[in-house]
C-alpha positions as CSV (number, residue, x, y, z in Angstrom):
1,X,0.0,0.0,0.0
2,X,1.3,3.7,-1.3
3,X,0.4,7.5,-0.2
4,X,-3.4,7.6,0.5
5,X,-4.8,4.6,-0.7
6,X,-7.0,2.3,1.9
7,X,-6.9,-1.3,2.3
8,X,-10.5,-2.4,1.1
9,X,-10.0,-5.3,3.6
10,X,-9.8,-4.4,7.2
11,X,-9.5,-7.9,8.2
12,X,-7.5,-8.8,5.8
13,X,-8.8,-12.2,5.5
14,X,-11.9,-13.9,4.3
15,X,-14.7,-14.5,6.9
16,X,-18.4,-16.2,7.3
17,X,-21.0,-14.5,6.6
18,X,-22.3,-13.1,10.3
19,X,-25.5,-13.1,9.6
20,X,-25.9,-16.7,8.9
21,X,-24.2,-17.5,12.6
22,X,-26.0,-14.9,14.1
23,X,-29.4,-13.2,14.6
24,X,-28.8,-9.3,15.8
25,X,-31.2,-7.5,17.5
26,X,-31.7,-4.3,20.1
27,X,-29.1,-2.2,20.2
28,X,-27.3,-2.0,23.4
29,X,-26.5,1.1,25.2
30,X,-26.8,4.8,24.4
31,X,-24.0,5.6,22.1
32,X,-22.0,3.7,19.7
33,X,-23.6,0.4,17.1
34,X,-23.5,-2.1,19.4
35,X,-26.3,-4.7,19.2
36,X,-27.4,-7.8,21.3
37,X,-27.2,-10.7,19.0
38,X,-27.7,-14.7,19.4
39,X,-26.1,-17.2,17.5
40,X,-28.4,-19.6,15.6
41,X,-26.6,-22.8,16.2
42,X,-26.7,-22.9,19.9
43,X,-29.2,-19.9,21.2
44,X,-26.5,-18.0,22.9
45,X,-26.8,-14.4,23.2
46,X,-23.5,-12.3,22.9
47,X,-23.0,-8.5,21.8
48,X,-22.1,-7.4,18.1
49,X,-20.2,-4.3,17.9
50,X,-20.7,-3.0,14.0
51,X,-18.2,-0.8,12.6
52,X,-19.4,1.0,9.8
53,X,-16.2,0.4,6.9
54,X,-17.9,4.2,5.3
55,X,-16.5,5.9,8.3
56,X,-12.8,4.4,8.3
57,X,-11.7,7.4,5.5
58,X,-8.1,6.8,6.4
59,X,-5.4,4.3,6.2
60,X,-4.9,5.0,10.1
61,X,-8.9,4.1,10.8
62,X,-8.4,0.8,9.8
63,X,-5.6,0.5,11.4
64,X,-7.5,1.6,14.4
65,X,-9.8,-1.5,14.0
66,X,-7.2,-3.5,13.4
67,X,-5.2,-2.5,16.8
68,X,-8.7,-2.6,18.7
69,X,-9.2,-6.4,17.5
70,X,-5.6,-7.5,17.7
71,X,-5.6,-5.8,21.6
72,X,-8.8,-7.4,22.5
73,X,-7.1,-11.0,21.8
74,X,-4.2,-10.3,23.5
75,X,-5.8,-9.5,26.6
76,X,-8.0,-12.3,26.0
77,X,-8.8,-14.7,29.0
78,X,-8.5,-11.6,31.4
79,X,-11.6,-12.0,34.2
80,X,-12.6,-8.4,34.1
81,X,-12.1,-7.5,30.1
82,X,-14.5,-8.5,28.2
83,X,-13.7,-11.0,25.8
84,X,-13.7,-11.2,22.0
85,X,-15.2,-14.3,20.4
86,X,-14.6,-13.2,16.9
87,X,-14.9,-11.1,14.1
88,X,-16.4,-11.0,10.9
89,X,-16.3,-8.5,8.1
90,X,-18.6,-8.0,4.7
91,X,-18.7,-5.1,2.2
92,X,-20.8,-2.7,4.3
93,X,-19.2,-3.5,8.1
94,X,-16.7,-4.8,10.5
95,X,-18.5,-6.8,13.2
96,X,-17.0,-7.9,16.3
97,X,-19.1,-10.6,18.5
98,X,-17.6,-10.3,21.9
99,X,-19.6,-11.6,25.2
100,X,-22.4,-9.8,26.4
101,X,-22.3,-7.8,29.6
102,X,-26.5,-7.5,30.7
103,X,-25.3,-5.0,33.2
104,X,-25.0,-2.2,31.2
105,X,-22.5,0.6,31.8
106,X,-21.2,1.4,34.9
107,X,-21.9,5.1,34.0
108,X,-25.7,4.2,34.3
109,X,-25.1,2.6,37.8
110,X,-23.3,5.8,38.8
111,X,-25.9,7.4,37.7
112,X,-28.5,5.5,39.2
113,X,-26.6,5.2,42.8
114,X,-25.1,8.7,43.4
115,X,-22.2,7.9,45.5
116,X,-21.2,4.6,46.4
117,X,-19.9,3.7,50.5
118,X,-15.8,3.5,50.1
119,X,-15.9,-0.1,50.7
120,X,-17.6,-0.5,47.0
121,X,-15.7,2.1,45.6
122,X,-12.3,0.6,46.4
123,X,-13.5,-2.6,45.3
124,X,-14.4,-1.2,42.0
125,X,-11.3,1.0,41.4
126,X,-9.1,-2.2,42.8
127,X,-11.2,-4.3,39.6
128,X,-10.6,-1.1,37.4
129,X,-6.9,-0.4,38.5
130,X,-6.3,-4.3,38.4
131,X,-7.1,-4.1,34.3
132,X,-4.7,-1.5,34.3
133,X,-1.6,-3.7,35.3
134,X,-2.5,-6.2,33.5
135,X,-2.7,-4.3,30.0
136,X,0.8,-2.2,31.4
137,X,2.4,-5.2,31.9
138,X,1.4,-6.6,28.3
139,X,2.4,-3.0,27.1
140,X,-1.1,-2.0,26.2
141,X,-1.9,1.8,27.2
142,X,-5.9,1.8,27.0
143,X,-6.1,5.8,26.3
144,X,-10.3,5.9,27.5
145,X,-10.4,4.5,30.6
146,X,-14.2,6.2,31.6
147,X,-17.3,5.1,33.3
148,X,-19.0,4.1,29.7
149,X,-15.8,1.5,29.3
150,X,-16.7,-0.7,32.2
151,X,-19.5,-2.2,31.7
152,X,-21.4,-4.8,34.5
153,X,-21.7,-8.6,33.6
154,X,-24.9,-8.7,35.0
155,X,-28.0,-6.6,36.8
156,X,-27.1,-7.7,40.2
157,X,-24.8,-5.5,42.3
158,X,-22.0,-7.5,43.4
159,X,-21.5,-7.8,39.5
160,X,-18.2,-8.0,38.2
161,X,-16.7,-5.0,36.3
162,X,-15.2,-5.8,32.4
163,X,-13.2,-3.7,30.6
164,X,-14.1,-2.4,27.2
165,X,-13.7,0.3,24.7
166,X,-9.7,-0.3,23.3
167,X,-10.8,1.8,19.9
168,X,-7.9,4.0,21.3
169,X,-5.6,1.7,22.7
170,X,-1.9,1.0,21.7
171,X,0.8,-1.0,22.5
172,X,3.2,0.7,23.8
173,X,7.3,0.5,25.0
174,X,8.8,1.1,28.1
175,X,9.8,4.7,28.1
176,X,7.7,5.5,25.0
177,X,6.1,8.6,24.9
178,X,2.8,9.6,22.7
179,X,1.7,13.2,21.3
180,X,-1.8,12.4,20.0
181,X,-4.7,13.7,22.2
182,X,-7.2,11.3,22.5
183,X,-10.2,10.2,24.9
184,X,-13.0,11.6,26.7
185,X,-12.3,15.5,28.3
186,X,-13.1,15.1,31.8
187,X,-10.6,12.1,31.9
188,X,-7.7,13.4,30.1
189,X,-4.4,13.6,32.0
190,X,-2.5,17.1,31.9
191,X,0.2,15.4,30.3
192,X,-1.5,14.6,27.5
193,X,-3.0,18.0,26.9
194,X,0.9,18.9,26.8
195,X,1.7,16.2,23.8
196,X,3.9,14.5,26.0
197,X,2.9,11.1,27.9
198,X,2.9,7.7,28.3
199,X,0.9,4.8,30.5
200,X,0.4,6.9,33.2
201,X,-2.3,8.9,31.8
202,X,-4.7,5.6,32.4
203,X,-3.7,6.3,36.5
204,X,-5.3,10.0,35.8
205,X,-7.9,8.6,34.5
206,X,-8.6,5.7,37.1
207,X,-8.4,8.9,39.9
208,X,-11.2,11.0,38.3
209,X,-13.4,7.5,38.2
210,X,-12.6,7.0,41.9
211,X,-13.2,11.2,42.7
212,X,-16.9,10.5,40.5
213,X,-17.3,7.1,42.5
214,X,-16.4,8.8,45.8
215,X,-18.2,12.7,45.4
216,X,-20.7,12.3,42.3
217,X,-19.1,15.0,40.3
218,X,-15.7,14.8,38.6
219,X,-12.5,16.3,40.0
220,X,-12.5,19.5,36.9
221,X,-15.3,21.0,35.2
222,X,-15.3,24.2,32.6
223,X,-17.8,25.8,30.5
224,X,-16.1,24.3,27.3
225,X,-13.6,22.0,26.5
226,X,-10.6,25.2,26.6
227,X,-11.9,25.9,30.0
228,X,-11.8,22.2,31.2
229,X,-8.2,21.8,30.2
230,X,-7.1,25.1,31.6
231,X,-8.5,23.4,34.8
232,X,-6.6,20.2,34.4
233,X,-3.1,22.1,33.6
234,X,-3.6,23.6,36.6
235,X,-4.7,20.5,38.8
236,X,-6.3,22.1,42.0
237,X,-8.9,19.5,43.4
238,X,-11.6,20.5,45.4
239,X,-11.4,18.0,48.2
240,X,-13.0,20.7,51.1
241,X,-16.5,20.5,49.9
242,X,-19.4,17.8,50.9
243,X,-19.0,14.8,51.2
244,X,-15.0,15.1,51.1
245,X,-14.5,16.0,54.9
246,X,-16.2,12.7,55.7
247,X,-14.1,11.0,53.6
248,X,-11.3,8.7,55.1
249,X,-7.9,10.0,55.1
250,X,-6.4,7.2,53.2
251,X,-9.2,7.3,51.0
252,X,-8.3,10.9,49.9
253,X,-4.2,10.3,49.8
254,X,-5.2,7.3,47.3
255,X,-7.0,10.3,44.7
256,X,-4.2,13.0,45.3
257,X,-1.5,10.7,44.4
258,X,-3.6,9.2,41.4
259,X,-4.5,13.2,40.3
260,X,-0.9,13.9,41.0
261,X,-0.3,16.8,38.0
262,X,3.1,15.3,37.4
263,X,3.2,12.1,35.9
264,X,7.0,11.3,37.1
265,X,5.8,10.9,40.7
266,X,2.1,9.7,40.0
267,X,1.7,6.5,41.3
268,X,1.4,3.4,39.4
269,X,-0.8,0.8,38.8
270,X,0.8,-1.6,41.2
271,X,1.4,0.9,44.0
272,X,-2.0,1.6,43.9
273,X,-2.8,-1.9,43.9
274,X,-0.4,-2.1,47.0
275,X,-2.0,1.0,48.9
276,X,-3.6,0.3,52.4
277,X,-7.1,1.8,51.5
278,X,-7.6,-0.9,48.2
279,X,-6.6,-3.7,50.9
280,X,-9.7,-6.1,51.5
281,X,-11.7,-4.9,54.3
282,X,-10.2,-1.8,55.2
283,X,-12.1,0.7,53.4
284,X,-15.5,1.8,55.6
285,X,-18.3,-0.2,54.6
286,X,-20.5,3.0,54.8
287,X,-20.5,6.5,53.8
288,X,-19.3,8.4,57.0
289,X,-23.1,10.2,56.8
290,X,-25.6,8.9,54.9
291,X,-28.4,10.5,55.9
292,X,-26.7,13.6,54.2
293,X,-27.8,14.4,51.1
294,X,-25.3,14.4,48.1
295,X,-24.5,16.1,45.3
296,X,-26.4,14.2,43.0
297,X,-29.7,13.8,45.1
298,X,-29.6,17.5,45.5
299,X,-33.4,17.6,44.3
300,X,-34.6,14.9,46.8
301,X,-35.5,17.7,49.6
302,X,-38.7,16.8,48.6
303,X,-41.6,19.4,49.1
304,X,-39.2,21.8,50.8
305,X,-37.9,21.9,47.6
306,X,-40.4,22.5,45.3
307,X,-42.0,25.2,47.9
308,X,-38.2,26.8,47.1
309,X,-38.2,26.5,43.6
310,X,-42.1,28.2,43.8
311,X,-41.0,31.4,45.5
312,X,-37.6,31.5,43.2
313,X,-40.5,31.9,40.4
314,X,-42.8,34.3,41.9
315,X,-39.8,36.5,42.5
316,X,-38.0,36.5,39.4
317,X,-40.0,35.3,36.6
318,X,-42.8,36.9,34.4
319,X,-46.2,35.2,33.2
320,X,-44.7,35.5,30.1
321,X,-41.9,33.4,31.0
322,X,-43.9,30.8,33.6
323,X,-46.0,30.6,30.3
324,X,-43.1,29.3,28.6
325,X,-41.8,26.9,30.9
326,X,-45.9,25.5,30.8
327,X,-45.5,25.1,27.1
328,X,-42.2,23.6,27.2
329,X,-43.1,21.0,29.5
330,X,-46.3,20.5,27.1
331,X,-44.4,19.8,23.8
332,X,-42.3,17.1,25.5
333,X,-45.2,15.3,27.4
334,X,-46.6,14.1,23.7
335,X,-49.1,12.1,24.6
336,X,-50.4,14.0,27.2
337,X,-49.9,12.1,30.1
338,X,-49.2,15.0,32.8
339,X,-45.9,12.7,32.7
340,X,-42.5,13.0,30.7
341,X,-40.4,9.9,30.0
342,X,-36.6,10.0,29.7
343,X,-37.6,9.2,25.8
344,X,-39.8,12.3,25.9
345,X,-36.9,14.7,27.3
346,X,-34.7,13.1,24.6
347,X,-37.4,13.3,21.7
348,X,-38.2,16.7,22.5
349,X,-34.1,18.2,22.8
350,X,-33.6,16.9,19.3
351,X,-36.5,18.2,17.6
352,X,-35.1,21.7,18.7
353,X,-31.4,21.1,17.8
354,X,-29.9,20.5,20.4
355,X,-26.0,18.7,19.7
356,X,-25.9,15.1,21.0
357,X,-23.8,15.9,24.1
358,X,-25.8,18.9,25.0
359,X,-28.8,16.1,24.8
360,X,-26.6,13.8,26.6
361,X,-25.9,16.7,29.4
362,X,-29.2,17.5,30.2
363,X,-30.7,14.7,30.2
364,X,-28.2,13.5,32.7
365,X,-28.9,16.2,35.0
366,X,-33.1,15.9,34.2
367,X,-32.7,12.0,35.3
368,X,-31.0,13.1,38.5
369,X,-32.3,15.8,39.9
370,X,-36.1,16.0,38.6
371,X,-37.1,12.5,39.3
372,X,-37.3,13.0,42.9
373,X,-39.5,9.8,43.1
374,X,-37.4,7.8,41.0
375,X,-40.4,6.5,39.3
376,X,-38.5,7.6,35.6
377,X,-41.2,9.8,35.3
378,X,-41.4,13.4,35.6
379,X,-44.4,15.6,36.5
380,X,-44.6,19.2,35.9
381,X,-43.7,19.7,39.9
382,X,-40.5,18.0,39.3
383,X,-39.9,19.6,36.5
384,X,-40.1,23.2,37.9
385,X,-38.4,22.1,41.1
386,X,-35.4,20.8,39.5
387,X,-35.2,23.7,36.4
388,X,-35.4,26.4,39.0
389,X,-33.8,25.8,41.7
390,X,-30.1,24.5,42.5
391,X,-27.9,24.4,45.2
392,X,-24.0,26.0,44.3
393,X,-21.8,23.4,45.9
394,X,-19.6,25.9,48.3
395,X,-22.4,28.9,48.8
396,X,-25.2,27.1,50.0
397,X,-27.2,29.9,47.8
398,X,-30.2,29.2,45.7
399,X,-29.4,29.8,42.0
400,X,-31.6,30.9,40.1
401,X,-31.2,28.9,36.7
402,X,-34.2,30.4,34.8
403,X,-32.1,34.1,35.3
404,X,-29.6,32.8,33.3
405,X,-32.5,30.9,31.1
406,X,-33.9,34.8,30.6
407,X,-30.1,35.6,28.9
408,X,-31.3,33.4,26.3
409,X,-34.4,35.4,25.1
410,X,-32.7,35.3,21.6
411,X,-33.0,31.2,21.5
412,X,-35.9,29.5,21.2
413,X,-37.1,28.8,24.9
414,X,-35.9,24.5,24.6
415,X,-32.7,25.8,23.1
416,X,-32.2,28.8,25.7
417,X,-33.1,26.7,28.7
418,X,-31.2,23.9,27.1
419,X,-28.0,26.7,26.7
420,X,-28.2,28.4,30.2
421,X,-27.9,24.7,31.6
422,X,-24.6,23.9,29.5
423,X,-23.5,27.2,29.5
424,X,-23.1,27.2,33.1
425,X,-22.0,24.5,33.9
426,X,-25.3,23.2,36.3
427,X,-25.2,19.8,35.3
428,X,-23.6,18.3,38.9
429,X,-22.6,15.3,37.1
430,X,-22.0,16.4,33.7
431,X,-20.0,13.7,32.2
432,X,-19.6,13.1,28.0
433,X,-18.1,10.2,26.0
434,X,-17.4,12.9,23.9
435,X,-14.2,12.5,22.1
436,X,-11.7,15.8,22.8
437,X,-12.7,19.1,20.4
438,X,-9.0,19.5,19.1
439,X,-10.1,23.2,18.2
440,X,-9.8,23.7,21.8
441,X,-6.5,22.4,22.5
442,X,-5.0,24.2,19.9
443,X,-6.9,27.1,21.5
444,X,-4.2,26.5,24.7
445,X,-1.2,26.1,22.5
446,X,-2.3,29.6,20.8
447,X,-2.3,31.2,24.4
448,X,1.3,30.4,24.9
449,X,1.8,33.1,27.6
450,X,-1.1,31.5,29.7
451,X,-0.1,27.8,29.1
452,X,3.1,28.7,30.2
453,X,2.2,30.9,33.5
454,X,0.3,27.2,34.1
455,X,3.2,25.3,33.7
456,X,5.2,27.5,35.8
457,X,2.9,27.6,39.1
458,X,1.8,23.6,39.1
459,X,5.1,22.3,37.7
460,X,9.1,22.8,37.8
461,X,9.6,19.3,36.4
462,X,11.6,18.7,33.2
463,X,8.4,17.7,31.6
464,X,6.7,21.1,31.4
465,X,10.3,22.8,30.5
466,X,10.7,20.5,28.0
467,X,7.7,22.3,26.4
468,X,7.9,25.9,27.3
């Protein structure tokens, strides 16, 4: 193969033909062409991950697939990555059948739970942080390491936790450093946004899991990507706001050394491994209070609440815009049920134009914080308790989201509302599978006097001089 041509076979081989060994069926999950699918011959059901060949417009996609498949056998026979039975290819797609994980993501059980006690969440960063040194010691450097990448073998919750998602992954040497910026924003290492790092970006990674498990919110946040990795550079955690002064002291020396800004004195996957808060049975089996309410069940104050989110209305909104909040809520609940699904809140945020992770974003925060039954329905109560009122994390202050909603006058009122929410940042657990907006790294390297002020305050290592 010369200059730009593409290998018409990914595979590089002749295959069966998948779809007389298998039946597919649902799709599985929210992102991504994943669907369940059973093989005729014996009736068992495994998962079919379909890669459209359309989409791989350069030599280095299908190299890409070819990597992902070649790194999913290698780590083959590992308990908690989830394994790769084969893969097929035809004119149209790439199909990999790999076994099915009924669980779902372990984003959804985040999502679903809140927080988890620190017993359970050192178990799951010891499963998480054990994949780690396994694909490290193969040389494998997964480069995605997120909540959507784990997903749970099955609906019951002492589940085990596989491993998944190696699109990005590489092999990699010891010493070997990388320059391409790849992965999901919230999880990216500093080092990376620098064009200068190797396998101990997946420890980052691991850290703002364990700070999400731990807290419910990630460690950074920023109104756009540029913002976000400003934040990162710079590497102050919060650990002073709820719930981290209940947090056990070796629980919180375990996340500062894993979100350690410089990866030369990060820890590694075996030291964390090795740490005294990951040993069986020393982590508290409960949160240290909880009957206090966290970050992600801000909403759950129940009629107090809603009487709250009431008076923030009367006092700053017009009819005018209490009439438009009315109608909004009307377009979504379609079939007029004085309910809205989590299809309708979808449904109704496309039909407006809404960008899939603004979608993603809101919805995220609807789920949590309007469903203060938890029935996955939302009445119009909830809806105006949750869109109105918030709690600011360190103030204790009411926030008045519909202020910011009026800012938007110019937008259509979905796409305003939908605006004032990502524009602010409100979501308290905001997280995107999005993949990094290079735009917005280049952005940093453009500022060069600010990126280097950054590297100057957090680090005096030989990394960041290396790149002044």
């Amino acid at each position: 193969m010369t200059g730009d041509t593409i290998d018409t076979s990914v595979l590089q081989r002749k295959t069966e033909d998948l779809h007389k060994l298998y039946k597919l069926g649902r799709r599985l999950g929210h992102f991504g062409a994943t669907y369940f699918c059973q093989e005729k011959a014996t009736g068992k059901a495994f998962a079919c991950k379909t890669i459209s060949k359309q989409k791989l417009l350069l030599q280095a996609d299908v190299e890409d697939v070819r990597r992902e498949i070649q790194i999913m056998h290698h780590l083959r026979g590992h308990p908690n990555v989830v394994m790769i039975r084969d893969a097929y290819e035809d004119d149209q797609n790439v199909y990999l059948v790999m076994e099915l994980c009924a669980g779902g993501e372990l984003f959804d059980r985040i999502v679903e739970k809140g927080t988890y006690s620190e017993a359970v969440a050192s178990a799951l960063i010891r499963t998480i942080v054990g994949v780690i040194a396994a694909c490290h010691s193969l040389g494998v450097m997964h480069r995605d390491l997120n909540p959507k990448n784990f997903l749970l073998a099955s609906n019951s919750e002492d589940a085990p936790l596989k491993a998944t998602g190696f699109r990005l992954s590489v092999f990699f040497k010891p010493g070997e450093k990388f320059t391409d910026i790849v992965g999901s924003p919230y999880y990216i290492a500093p080092e990376m946004l620098i064009r200068e790092y190797g396998p101990e970006a997946d420890i980052w990674s691991a850290g703002v899991i364990l700070y999400i498990l731990l807290s419910g919110v990630p460690p950074f946040w920023g109104d756009t990507d540029y913002d976000l990795f400003k934040k990162i550079l710079y590497g102050r955690v919060d650990y002073s706001s709820y719930p981290w002064p209940d947090i056990s002291s070796k629980a919180k020396d375990l996340v500062k050394r894993m979100l350690e800004v410089n990866p030369k004195t990060r820890i590694t996957a075996k030291e964390v491994l090795a740490h005294p808060w990951i040993a069986v049975g020393v982590a508290p089996p409960e949160p240290s209070d909880p009957a206090a309410p966290t970050p992600l069940k801000q909403s759950s104050s129940q009629n107090t609440l809603k009487k709250m989110a009431v008076r923030v209305i009367a006092d700053n909104l017009s009819e005018a815009e209490i009439a438009e909040l009315k109608e909004m809520y009307k377009a979504m609940d379609v079939d007029n049920s004085g309910n809205i699904t989590y299809e309708d809140l979808r449904s109704g945020l496309q039909r407006v134009g809404l960008s899939e992770r603004e979608i993603h974003n809101l919805r995220c925060y609807c789920i949590l914080q309007a469903d203060v039954d938890k029935d996955k329905l939302i009445n119009y109560s909830e809806f105006i308790a949750a869109n109105v009122t918030l709690q600011k994390s360190k103030e204790g202050k009411l926030l008045d989201v519909l202020a910011c909603y009026g800012e938007n006058r110019g937008h259509s009122s979905f796409r305003g509302f939908g605006q004032a929410y990502i524009g602010h940042n409100l979501g308290d657990f905001t997280l995107t599978d999005t993949v990094v907006d290079r735009n917005n790294v280049s952005m940093l390297y453009e500022n060069k006097n600010e990126v280097n002020e950054i590297k100057e305050v957090q680090w005096s290592s030989d990394i960041f001089l290396a790149n002044r």
